[in-house]
Backbone as XML, in Angstrom:
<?xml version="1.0"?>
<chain id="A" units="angstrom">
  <residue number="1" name="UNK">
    <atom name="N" x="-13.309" y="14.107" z="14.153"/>
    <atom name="CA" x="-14.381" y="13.336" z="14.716"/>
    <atom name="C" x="-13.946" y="11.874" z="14.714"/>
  </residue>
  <residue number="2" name="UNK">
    <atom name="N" x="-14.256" y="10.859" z="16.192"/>
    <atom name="CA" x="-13.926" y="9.735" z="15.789"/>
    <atom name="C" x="-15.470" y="8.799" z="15.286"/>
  </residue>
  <residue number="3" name="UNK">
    <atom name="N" x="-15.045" y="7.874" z="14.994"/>
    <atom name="CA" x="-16.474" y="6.839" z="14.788"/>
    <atom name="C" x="-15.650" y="5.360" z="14.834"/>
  </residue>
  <residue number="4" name="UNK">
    <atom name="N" x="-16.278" y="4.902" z="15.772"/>
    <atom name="CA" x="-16.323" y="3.001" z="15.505"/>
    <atom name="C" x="-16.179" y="2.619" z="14.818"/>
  </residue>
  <residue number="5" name="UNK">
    <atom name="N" x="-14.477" y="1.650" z="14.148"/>
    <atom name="CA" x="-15.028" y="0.778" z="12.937"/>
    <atom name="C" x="-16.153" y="-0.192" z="12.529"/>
  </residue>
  <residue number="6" name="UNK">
    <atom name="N" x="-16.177" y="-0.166" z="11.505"/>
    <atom name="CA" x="-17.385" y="-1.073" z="11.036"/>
    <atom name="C" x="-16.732" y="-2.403" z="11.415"/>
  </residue>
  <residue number="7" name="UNK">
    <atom name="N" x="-18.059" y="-3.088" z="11.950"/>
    <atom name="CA" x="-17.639" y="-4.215" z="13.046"/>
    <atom name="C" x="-17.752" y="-4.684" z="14.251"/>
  </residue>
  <residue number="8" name="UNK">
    <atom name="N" x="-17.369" y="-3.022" z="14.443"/>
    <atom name="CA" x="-17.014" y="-3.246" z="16.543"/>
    <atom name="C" x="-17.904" y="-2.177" z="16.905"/>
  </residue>
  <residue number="9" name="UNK">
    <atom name="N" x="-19.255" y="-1.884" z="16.372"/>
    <atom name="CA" x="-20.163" y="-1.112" z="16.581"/>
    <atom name="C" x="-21.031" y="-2.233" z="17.336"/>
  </residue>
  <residue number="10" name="UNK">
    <atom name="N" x="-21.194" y="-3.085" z="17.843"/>
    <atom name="CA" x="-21.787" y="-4.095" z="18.730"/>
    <atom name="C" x="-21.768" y="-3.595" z="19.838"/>
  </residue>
  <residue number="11" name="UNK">
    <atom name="N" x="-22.488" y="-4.150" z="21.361"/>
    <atom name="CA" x="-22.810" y="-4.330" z="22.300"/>
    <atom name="C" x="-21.620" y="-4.538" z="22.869"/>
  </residue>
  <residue number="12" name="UNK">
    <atom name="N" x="-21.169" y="-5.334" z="22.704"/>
    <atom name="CA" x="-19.610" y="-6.266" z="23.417"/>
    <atom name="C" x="-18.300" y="-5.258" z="23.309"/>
  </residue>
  <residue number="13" name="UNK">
    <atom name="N" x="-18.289" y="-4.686" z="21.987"/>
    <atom name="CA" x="-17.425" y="-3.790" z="21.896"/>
    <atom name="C" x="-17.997" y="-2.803" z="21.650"/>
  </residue>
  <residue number="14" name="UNK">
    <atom name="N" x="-18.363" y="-1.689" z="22.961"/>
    <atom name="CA" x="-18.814" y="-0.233" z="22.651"/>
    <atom name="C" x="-17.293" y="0.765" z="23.196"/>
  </residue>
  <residue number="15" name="UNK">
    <atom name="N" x="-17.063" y="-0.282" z="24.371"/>
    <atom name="CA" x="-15.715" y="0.744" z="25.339"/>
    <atom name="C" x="-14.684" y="0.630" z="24.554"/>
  </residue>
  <residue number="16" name="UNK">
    <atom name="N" x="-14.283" y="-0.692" z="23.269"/>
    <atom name="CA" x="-13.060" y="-0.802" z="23.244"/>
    <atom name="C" x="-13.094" y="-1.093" z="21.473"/>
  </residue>
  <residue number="17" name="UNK">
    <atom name="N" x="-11.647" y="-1.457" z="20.823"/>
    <atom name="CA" x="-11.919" y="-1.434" z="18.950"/>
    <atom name="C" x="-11.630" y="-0.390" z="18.368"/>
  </residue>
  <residue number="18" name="UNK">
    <atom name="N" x="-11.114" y="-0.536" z="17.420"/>
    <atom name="CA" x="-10.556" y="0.486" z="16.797"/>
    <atom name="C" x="-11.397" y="1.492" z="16.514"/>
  </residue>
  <residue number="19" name="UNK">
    <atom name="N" x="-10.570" y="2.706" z="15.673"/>
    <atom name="CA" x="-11.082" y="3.953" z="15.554"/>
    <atom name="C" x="-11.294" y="4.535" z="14.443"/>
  </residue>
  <residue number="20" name="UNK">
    <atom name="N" x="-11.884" y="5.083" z="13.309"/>
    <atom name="CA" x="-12.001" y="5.707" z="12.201"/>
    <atom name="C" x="-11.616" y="7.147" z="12.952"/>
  </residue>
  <residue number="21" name="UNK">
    <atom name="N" x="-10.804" y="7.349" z="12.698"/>
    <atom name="CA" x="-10.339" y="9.608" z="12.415"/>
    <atom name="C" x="-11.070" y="10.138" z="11.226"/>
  </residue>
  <residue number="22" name="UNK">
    <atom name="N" x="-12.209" y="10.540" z="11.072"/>
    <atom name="CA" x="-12.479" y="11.827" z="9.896"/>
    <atom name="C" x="-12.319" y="13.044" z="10.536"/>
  </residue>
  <residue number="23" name="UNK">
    <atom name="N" x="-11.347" y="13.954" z="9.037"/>
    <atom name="CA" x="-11.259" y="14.910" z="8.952"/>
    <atom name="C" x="-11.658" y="15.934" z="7.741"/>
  </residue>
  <residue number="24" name="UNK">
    <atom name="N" x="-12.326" y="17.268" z="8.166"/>
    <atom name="CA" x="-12.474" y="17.974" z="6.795"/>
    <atom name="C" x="-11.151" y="17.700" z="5.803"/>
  </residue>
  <residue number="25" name="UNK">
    <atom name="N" x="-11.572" y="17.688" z="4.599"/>
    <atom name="CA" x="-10.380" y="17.457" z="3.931"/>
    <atom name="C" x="-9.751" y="18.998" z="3.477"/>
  </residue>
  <residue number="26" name="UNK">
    <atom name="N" x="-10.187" y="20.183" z="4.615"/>
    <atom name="CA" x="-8.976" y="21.202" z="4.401"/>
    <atom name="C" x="-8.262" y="21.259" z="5.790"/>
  </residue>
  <residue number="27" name="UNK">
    <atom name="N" x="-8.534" y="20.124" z="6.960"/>
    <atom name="CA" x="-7.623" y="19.199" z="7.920"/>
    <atom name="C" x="-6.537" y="18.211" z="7.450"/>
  </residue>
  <residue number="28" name="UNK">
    <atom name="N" x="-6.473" y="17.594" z="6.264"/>
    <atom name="CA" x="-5.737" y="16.320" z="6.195"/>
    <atom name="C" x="-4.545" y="16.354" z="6.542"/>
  </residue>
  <residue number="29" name="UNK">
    <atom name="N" x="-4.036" y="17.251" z="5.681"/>
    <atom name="CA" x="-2.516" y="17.055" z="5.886"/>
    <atom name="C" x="-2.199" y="17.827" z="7.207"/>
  </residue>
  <residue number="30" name="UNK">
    <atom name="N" x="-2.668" y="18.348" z="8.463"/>
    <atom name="CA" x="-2.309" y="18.337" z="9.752"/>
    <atom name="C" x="-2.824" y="17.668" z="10.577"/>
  </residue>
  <residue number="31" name="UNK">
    <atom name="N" x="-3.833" y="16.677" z="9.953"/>
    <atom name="CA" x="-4.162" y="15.710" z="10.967"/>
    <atom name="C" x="-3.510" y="14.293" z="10.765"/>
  </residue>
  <residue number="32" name="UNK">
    <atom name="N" x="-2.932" y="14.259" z="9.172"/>
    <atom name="CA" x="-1.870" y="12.743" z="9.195"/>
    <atom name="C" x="-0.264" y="13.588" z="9.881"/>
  </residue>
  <residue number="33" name="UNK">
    <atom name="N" x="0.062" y="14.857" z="9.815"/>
    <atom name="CA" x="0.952" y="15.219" z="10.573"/>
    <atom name="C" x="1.065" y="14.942" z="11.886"/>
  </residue>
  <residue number="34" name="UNK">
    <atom name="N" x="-0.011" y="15.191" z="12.952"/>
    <atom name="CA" x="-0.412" y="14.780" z="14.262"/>
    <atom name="C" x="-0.172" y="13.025" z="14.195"/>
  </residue>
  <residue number="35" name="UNK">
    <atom name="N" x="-1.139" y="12.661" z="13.490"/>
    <atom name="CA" x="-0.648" y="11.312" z="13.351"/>
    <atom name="C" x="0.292" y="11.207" z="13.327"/>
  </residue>
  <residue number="36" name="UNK">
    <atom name="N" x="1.659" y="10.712" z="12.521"/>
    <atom name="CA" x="2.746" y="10.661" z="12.175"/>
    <atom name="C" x="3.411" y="11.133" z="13.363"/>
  </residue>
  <residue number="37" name="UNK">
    <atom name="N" x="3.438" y="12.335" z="14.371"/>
    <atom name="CA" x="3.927" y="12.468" z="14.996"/>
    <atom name="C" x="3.845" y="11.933" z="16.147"/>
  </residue>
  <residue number="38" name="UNK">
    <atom name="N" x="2.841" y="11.539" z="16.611"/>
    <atom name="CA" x="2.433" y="10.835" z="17.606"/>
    <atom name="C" x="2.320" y="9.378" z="17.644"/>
  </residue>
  <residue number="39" name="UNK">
    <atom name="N" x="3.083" y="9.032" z="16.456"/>
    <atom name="CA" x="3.034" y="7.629" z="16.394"/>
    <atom name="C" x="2.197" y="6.427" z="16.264"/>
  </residue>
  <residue number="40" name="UNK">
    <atom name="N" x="0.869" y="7.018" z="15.753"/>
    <atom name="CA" x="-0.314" y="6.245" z="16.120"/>
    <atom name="C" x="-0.222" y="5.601" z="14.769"/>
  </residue>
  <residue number="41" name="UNK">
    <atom name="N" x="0.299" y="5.767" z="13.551"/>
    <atom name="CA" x="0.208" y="5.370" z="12.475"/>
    <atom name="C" x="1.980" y="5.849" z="11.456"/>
  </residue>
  <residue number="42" name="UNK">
    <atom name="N" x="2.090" y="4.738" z="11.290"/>
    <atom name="CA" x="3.564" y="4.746" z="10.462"/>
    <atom name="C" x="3.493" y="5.029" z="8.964"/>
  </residue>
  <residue number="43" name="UNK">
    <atom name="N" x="4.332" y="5.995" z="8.703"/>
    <atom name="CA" x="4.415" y="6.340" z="6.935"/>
    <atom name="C" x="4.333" y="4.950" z="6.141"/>
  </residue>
  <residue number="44" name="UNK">
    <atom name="N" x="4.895" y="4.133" z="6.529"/>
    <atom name="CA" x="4.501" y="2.568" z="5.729"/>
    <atom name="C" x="3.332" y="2.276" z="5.525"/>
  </residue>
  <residue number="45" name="UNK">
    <atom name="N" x="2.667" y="2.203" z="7.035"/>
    <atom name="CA" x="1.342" y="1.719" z="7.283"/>
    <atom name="C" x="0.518" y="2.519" z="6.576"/>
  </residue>
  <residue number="46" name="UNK">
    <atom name="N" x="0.884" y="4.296" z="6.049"/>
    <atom name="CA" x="-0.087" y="4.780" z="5.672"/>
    <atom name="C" x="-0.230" y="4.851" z="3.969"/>
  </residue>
  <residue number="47" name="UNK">
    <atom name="N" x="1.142" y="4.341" z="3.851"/>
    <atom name="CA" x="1.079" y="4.147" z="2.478"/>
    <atom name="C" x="0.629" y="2.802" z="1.884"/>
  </residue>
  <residue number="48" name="UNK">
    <atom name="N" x="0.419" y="1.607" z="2.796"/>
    <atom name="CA" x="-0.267" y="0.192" z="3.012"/>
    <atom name="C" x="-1.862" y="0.419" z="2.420"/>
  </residue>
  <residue number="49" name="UNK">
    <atom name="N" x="-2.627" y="1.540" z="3.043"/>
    <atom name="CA" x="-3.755" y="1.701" z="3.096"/>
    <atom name="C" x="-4.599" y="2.200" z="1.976"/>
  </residue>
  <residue number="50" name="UNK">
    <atom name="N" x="-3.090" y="3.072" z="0.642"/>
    <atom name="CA" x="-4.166" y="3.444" z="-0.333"/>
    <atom name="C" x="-4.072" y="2.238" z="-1.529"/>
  </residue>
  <residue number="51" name="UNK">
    <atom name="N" x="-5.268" y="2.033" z="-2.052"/>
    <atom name="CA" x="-5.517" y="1.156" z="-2.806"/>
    <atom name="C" x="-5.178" y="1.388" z="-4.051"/>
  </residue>
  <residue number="52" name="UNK">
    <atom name="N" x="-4.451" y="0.407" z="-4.686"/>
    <atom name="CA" x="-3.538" y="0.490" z="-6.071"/>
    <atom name="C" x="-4.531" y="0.151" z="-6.631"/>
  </residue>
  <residue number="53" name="UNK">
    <atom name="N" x="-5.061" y="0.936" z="-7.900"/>
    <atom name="CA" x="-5.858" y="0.826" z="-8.878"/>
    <atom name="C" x="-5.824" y="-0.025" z="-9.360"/>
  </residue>
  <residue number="54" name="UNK">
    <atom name="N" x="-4.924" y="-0.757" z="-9.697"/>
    <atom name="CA" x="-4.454" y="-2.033" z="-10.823"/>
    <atom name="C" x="-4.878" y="-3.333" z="-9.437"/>
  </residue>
  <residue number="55" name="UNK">
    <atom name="N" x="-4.581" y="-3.602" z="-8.569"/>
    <atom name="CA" x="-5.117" y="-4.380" z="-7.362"/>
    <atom name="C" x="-6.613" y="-4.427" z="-7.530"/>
  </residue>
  <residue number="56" name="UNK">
    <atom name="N" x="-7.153" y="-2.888" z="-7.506"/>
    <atom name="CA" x="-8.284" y="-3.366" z="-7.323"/>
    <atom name="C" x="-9.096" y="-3.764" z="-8.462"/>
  </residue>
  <residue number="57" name="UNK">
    <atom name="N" x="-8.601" y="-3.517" z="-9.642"/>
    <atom name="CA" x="-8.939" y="-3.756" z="-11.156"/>
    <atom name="C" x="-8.775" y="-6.044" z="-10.838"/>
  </residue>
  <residue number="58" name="UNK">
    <atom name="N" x="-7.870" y="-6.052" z="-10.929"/>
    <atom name="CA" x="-7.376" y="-7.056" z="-10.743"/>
    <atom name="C" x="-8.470" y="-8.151" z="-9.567"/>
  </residue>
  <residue number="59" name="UNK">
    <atom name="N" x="-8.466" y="-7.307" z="-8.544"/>
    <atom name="CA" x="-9.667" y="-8.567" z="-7.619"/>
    <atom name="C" x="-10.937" y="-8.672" z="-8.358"/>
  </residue>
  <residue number="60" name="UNK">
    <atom name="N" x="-11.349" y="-7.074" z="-9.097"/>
    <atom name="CA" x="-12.656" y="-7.600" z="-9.580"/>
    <atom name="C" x="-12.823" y="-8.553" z="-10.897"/>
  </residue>
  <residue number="61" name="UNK">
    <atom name="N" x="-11.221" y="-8.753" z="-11.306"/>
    <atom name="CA" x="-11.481" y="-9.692" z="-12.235"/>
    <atom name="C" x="-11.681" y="-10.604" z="-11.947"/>
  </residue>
  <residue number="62" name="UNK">
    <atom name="N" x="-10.757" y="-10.900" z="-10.587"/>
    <atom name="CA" x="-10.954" y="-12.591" z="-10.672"/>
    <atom name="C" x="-12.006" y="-12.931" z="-10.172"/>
  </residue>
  <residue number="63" name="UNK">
    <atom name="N" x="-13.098" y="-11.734" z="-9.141"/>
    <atom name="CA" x="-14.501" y="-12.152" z="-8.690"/>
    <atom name="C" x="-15.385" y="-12.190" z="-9.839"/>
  </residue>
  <residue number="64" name="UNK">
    <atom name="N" x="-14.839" y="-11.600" z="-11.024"/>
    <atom name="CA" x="-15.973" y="-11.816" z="-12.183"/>
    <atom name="C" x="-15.588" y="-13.251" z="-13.040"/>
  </residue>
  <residue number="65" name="UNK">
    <atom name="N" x="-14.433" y="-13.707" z="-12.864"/>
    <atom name="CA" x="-13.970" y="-15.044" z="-13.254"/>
    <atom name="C" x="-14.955" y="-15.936" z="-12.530"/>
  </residue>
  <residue number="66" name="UNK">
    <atom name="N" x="-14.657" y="-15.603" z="-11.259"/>
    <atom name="CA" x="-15.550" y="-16.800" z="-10.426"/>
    <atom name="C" x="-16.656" y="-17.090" z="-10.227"/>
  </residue>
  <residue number="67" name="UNK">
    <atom name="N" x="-17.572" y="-15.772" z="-10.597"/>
    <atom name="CA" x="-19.141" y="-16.153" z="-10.529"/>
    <atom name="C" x="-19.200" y="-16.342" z="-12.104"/>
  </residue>
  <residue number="68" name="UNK">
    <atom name="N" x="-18.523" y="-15.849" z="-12.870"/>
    <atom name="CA" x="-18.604" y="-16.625" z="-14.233"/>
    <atom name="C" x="-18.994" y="-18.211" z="-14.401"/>
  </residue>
  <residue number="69" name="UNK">
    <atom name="N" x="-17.653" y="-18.565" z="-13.681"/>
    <atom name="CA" x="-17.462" y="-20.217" z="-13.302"/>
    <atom name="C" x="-18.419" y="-20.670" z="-12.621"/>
  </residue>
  <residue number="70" name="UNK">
    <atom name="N" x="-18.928" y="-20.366" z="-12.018"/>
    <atom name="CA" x="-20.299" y="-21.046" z="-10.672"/>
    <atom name="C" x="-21.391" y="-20.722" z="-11.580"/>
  </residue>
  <residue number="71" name="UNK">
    <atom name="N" x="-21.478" y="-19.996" z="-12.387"/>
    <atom name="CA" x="-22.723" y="-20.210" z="-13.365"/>
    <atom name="C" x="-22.891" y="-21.240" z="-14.100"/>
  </residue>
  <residue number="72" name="UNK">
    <atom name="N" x="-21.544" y="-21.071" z="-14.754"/>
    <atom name="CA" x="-21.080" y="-21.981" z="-16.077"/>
    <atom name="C" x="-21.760" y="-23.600" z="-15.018"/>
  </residue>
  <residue number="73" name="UNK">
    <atom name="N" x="-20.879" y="-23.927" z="-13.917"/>
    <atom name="CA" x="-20.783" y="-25.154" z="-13.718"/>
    <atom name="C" x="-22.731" y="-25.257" z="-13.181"/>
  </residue>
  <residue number="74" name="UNK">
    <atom name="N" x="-23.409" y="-24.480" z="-12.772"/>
    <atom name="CA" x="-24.786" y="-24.337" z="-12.087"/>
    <atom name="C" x="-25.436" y="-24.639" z="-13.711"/>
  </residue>
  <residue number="75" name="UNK">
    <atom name="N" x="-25.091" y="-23.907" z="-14.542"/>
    <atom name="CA" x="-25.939" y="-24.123" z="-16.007"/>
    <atom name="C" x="-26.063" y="-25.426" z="-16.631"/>
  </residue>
  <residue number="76" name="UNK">
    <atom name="N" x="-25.100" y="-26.097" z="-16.303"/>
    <atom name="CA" x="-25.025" y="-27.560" z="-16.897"/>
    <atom name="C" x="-25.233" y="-28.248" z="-15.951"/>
  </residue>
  <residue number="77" name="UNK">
    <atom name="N" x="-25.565" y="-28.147" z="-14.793"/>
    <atom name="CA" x="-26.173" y="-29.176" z="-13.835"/>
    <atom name="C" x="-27.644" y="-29.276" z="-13.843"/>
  </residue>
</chain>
């Protein structure tokens, strides 16, 4: 099934914008095969896309650093 990325679900872009592919997940591995073969998506690119645990550990620190800080500096003002 395709669906509209989130984004380009607007008015302006209904004809055109990228694409979300879902597949049952007892499809996956012949539908990143199709992929892959057809070139629509590169083994790099698809290994780009899964998110390293430690990355994402890591951003939420520093977003919890930063509203830390905007308190801190909001509390004493």
């Amino acid at each position: 099934m395709l669906r509209r990325s989130r984004g380009f679900d607007v008015p302006d872009f209904l004809a055109s914008g990228p694409r979300d592919v879902l597949v049952p997940a007892s499809g996956l591995s012949a539908a990143r095969e199709v992929l892959l073969q057809s070139e629509i998506i590169s083994a790099e690119r698809e290994a780009s896309l899964i998110p390293v645990p430690w990355h994402v550990m890591g951003l939420l620190l520093a977003a919890l650093a930063l509203v830390a800080i905007v308190l801190l500096i909001a509390t004493r003002l």
